[in-house]
N, CA, C, O and CB atoms as a CASP TS submission, in Angstrom:
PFRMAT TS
TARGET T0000
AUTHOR 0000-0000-0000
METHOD Language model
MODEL 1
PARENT N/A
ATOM      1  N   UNK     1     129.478  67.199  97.195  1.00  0.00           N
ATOM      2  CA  UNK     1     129.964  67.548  95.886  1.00  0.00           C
ATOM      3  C   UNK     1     129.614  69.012  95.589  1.00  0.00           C
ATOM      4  O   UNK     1     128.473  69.472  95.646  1.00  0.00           O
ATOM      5  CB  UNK     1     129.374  66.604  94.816  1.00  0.00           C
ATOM      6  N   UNK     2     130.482  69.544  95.336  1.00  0.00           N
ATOM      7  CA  UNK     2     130.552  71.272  94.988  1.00  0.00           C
ATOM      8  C   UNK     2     129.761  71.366  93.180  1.00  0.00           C
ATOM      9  O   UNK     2     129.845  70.504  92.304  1.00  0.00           O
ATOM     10  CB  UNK     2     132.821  71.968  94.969  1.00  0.00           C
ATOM     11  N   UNK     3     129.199  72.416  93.127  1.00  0.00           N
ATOM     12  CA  UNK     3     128.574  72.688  91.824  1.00  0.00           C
ATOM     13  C   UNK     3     129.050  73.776  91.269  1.00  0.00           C
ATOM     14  O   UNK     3     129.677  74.500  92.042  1.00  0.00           O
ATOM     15  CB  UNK     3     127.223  72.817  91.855  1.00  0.00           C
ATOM     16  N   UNK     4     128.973  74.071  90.366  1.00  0.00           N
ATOM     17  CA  UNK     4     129.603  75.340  89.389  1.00  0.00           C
ATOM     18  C   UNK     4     128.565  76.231  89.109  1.00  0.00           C
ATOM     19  O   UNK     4     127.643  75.543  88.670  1.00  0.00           O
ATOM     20  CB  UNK     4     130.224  74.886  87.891  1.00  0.00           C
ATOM     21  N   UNK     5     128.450  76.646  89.118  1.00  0.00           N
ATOM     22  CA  UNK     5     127.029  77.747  88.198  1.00  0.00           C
ATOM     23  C   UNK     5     127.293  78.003  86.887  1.00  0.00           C
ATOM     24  O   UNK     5     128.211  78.535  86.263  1.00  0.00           O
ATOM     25  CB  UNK     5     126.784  79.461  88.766  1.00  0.00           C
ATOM     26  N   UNK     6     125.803  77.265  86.520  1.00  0.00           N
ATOM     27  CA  UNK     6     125.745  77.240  84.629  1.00  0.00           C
ATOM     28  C   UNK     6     126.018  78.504  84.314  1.00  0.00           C
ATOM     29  O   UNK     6     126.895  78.456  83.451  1.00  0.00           O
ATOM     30  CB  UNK     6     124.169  76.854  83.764  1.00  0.00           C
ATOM     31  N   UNK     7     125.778  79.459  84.516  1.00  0.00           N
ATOM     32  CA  UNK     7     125.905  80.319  83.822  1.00  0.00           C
ATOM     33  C   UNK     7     126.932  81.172  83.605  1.00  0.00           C
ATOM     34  O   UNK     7     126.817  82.277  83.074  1.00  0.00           O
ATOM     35  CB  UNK     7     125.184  80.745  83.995  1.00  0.00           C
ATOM     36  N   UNK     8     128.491  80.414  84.228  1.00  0.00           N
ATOM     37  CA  UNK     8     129.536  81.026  84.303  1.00  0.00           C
ATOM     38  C   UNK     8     130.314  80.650  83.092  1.00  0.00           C
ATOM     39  O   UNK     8     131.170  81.352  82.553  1.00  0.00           O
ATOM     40  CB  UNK     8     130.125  80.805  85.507  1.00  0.00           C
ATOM     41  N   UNK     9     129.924  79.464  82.721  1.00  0.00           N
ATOM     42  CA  UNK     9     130.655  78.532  81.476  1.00  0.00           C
ATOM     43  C   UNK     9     130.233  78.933  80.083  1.00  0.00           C
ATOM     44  O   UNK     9     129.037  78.797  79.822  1.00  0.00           O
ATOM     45  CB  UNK     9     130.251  76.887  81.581  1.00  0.00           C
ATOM     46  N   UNK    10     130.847  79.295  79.369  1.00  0.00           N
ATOM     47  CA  UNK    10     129.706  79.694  78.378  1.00  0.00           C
ATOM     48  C   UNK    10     129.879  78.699  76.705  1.00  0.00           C
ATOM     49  O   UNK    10     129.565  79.064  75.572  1.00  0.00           O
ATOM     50  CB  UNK    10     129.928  81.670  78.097  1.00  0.00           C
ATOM     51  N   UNK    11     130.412  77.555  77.110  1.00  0.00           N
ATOM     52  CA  UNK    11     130.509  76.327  76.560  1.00  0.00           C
ATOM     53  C   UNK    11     132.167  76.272  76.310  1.00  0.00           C
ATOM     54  O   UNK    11     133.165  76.726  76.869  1.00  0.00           O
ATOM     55  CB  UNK    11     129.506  76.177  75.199  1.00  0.00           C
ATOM     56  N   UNK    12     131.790  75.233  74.837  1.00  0.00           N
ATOM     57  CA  UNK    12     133.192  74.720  74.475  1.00  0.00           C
ATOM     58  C   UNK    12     133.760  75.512  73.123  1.00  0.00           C
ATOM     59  O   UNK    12     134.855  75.219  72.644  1.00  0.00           O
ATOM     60  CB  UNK    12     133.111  73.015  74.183  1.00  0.00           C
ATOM     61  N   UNK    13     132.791  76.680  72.483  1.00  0.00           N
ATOM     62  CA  UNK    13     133.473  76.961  71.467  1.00  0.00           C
ATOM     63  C   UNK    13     134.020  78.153  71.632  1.00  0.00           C
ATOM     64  O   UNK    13     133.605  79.189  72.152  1.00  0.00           O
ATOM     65  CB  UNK    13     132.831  76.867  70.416  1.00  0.00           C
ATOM     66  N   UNK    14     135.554  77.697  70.836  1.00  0.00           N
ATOM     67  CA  UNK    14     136.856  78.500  70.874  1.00  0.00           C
ATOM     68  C   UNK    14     136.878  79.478  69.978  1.00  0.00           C
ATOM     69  O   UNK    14     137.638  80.447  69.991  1.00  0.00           O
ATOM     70  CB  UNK    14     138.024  77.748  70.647  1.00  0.00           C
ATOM     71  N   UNK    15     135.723  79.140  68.892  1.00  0.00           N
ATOM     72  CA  UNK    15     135.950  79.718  67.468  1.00  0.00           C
ATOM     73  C   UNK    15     135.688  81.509  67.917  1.00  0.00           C
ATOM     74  O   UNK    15     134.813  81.836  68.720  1.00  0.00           O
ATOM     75  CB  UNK    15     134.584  78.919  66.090  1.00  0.00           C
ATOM     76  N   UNK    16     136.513  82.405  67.309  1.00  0.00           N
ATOM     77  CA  UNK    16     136.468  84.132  67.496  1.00  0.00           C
ATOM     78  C   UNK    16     134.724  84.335  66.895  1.00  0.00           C
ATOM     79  O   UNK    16     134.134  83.886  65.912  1.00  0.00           O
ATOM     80  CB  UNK    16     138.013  85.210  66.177  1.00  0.00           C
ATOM     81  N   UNK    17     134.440  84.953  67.679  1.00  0.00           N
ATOM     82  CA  UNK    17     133.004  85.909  67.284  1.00  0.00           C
ATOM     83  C   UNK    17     134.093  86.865  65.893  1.00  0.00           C
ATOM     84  O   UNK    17     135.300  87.096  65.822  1.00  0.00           O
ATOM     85  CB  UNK    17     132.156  87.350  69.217  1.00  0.00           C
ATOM     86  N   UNK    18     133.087  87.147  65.110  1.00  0.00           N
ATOM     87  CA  UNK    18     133.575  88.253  64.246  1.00  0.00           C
ATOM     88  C   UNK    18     132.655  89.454  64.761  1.00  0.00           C
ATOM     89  O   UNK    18     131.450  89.477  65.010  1.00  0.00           O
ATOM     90  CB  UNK    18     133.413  87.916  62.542  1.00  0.00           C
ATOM     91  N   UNK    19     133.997  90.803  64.860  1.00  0.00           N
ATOM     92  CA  UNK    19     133.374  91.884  65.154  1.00  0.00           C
ATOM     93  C   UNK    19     132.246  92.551  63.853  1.00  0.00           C
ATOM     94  O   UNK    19     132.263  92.598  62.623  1.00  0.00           O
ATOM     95  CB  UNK    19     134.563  92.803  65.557  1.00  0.00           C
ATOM     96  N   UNK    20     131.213  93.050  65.081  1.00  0.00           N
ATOM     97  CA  UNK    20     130.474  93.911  64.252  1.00  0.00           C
ATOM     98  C   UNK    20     130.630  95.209  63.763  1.00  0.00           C
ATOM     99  O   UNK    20     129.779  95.730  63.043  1.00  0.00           O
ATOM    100  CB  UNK    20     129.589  93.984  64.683  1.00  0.00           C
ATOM    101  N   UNK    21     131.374  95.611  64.011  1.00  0.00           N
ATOM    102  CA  UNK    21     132.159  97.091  63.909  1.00  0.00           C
ATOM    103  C   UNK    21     132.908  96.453  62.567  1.00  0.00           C
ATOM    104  O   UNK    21     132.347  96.474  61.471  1.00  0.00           O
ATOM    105  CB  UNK    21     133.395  97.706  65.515  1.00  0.00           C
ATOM    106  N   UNK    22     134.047  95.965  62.735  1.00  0.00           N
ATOM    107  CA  UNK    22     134.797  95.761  61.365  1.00  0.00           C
ATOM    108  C   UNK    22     134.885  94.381  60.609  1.00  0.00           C
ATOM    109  O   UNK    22     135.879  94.200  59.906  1.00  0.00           O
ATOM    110  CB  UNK    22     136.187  96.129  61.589  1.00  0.00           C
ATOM    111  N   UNK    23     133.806  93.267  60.704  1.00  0.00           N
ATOM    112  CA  UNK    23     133.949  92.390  60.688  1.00  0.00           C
ATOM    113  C   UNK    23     135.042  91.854  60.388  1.00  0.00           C
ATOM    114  O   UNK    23     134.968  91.136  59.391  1.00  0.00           O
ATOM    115  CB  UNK    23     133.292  92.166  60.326  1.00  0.00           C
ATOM    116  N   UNK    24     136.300  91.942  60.994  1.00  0.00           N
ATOM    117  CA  UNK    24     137.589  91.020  62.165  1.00  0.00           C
ATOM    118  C   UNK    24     136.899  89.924  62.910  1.00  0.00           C
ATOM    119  O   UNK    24     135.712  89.799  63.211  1.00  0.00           O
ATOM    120  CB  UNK    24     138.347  92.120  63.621  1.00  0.00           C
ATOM    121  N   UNK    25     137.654  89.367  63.071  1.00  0.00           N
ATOM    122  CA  UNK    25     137.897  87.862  63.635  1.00  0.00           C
ATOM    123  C   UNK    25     138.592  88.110  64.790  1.00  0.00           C
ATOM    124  O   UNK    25     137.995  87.486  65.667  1.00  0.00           O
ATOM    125  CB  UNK    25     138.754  86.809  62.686  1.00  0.00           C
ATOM    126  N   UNK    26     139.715  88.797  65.359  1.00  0.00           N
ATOM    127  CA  UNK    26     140.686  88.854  65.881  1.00  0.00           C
ATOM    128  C   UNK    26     140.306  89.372  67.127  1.00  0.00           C
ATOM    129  O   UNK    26     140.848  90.344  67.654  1.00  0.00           O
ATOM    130  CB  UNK    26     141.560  89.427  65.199  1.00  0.00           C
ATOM    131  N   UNK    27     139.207  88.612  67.688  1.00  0.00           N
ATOM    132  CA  UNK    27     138.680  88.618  68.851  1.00  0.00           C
ATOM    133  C   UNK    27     139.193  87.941  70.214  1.00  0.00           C
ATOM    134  O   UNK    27     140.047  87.064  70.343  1.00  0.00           O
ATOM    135  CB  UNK    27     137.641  88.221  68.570  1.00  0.00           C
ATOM    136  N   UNK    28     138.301  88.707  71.361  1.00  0.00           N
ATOM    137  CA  UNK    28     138.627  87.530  72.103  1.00  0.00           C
ATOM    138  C   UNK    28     137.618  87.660  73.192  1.00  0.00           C
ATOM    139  O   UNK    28     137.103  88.752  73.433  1.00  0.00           O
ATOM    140  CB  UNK    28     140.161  87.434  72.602  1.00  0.00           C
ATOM    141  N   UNK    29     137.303  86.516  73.899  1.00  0.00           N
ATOM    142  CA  UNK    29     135.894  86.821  74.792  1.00  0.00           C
ATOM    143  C   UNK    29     136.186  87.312  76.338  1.00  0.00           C
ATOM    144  O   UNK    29     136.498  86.677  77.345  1.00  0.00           O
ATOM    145  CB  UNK    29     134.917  85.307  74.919  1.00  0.00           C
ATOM    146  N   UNK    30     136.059  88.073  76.209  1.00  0.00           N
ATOM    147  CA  UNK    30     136.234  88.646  78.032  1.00  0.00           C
ATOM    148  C   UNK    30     135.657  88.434  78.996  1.00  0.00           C
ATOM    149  O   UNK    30     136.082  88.183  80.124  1.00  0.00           O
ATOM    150  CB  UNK    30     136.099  89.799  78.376  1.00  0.00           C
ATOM    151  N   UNK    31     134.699  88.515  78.639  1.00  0.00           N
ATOM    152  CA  UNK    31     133.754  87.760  79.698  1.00  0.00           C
ATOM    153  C   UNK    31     132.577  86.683  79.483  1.00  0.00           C
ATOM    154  O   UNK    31     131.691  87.066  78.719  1.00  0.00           O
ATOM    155  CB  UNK    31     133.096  88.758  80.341  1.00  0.00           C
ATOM    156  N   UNK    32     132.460  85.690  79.910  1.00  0.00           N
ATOM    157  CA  UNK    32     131.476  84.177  79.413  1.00  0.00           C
ATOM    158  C   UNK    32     130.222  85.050  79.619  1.00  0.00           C
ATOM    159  O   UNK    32     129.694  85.178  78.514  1.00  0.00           O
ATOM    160  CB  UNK    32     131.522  82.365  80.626  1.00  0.00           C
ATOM    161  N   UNK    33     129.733  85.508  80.284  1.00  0.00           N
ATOM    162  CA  UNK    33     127.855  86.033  80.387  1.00  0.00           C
ATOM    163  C   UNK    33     127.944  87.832  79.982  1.00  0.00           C
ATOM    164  O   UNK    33     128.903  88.592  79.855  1.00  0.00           O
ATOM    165  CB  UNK    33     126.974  85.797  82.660  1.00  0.00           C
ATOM    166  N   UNK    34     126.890  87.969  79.900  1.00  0.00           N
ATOM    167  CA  UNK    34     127.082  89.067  78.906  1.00  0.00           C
ATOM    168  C   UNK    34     125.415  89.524  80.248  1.00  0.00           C
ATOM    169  O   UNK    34     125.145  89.168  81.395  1.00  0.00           O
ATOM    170  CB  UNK    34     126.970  88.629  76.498  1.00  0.00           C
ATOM    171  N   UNK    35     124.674  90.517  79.133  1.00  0.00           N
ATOM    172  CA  UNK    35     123.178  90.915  80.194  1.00  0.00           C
ATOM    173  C   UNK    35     122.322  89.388  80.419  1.00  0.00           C
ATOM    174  O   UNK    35     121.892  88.859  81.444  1.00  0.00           O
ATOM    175  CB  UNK    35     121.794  92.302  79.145  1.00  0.00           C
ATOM    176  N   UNK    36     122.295  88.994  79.100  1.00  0.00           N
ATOM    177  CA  UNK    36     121.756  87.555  79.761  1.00  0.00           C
ATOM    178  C   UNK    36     122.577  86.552  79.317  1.00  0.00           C
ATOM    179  O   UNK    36     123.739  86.799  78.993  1.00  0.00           O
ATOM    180  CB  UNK    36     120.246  87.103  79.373  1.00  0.00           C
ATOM    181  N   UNK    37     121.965  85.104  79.245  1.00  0.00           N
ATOM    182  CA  UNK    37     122.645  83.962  79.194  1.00  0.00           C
ATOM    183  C   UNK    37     123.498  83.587  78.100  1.00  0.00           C
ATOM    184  O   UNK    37     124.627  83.097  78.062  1.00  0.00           O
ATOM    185  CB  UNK    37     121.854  83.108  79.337  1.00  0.00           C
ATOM    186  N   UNK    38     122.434  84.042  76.961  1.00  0.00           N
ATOM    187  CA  UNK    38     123.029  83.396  75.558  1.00  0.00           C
ATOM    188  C   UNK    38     123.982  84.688  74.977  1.00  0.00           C
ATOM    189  O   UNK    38     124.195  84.798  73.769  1.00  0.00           O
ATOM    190  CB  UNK    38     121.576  82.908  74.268  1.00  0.00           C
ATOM    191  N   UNK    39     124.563  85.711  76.032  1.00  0.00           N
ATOM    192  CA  UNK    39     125.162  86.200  75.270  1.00  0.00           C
ATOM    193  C   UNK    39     126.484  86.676  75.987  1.00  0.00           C
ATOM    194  O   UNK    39     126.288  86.890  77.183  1.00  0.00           O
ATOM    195  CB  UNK    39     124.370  87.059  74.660  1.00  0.00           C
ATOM    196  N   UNK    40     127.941  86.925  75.518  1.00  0.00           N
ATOM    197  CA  UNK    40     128.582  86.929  75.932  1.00  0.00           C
ATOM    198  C   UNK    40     129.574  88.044  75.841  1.00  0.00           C
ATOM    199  O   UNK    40     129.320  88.436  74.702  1.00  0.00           O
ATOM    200  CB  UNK    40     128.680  86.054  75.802  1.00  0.00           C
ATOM    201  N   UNK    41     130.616  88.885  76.312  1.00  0.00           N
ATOM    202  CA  UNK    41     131.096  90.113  76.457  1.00  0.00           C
ATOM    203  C   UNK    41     132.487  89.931  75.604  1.00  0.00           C
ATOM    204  O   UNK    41     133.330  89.185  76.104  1.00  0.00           O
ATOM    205  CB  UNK    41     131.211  90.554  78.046  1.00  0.00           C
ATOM    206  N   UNK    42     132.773  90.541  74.396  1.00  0.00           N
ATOM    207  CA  UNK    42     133.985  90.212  73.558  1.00  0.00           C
ATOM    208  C   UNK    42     135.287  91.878  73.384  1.00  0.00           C
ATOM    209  O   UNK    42     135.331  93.075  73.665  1.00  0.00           O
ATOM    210  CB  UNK    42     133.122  89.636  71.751  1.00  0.00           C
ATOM    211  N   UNK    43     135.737  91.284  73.029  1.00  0.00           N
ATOM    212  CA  UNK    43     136.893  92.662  72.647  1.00  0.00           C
ATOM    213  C   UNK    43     137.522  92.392  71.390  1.00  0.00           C
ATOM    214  O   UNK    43     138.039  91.302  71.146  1.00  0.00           O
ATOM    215  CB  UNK    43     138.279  92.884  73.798  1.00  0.00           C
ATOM    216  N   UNK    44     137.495  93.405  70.537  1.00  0.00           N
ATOM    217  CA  UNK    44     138.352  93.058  68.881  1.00  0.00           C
ATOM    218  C   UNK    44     139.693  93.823  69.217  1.00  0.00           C
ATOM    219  O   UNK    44     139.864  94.968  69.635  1.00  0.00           O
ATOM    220  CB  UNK    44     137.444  93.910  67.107  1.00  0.00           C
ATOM    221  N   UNK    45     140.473  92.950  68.942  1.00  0.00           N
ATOM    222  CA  UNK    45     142.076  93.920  68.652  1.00  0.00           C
ATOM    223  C   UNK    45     142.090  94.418  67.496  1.00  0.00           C
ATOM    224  O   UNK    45     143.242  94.805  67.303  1.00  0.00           O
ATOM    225  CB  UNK    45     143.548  93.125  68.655  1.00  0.00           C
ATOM    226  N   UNK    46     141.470  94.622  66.635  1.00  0.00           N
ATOM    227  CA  UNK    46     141.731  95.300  65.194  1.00  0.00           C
ATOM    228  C   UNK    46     141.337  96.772  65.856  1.00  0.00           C
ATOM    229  O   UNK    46     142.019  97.632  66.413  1.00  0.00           O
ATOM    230  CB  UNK    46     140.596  94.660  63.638  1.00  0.00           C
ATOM    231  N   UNK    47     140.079  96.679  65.573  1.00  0.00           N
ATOM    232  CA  UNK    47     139.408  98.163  66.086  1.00  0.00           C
ATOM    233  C   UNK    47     138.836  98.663  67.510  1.00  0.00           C
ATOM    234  O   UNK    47     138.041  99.598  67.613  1.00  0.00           O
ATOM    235  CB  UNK    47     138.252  98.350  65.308  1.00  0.00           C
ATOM    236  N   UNK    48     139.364  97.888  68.641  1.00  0.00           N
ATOM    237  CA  UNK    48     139.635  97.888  69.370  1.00  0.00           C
ATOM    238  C   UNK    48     138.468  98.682  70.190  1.00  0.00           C
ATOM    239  O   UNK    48     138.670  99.694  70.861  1.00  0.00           O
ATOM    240  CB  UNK    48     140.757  98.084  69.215  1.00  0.00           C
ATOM    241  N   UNK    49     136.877  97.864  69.964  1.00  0.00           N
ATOM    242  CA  UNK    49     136.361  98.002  70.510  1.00  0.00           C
ATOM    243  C   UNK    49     135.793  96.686  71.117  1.00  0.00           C
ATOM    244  O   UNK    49     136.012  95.576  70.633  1.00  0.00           O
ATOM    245  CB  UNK    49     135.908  98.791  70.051  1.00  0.00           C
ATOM    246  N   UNK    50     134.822  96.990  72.551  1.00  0.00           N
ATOM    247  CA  UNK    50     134.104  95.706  72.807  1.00  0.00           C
ATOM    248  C   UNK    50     132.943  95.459  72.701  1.00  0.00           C
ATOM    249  O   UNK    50     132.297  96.313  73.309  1.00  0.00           O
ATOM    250  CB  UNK    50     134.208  95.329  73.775  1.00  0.00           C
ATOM    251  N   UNK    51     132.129  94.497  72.098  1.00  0.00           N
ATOM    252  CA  UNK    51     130.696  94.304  71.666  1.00  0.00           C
ATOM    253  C   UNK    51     130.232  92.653  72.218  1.00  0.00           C
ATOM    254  O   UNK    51     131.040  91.792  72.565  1.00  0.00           O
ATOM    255  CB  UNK    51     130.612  94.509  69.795  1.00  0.00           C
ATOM    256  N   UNK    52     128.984  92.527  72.193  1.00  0.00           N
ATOM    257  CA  UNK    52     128.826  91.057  72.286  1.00  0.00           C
ATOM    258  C   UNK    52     127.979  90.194  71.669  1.00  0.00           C
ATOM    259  O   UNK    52     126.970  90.695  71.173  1.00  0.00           O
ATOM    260  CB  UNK    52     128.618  90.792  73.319  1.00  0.00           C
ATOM    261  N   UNK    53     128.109  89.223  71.592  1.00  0.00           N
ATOM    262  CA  UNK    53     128.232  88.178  70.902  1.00  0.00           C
ATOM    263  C   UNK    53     127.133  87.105  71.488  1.00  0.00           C
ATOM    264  O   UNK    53     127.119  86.459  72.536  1.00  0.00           O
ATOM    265  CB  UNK    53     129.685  87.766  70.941  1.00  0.00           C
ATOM    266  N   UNK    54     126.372  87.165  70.570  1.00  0.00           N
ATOM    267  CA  UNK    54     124.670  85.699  71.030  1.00  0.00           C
ATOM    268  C   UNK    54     125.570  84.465  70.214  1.00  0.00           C
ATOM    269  O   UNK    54     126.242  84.544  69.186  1.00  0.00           O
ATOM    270  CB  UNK    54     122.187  86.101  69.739  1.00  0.00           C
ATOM    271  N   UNK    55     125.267  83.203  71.196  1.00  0.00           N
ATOM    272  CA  UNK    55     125.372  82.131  71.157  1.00  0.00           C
ATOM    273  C   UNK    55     125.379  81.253  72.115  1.00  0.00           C
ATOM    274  O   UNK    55     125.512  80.057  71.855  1.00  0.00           O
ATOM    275  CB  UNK    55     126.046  82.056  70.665  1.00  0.00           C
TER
END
């Protein structure tokens, strides 16, 4: 049986991070792991920068 690595998944929620730059919603997550675990790599289309997101 093949395994996944936890730390590629970065769960089940869909809900947009709100940016910290313009607090927008109109996010989207680019990448599931970020420098460490609980955090993850996002991009805002409003102001069209990328920041990340603990959870």
């Amino acid at each position: 049986m093949r395994r996944l690595d936890p730390s590629v998944s970065a769960g089940d929620d869909d809900d947009p991070a709100a940016c910290p730059y313009c607090d927008g919603t109109n996010t989207e997550r680019e990448h599931p792991k970020g420098p460490s675990l609980c955090r993850s790599i996002h991009f805002c289309n409003d102001c069209q920068e990328p920041f990340e997101a603990v959870g």
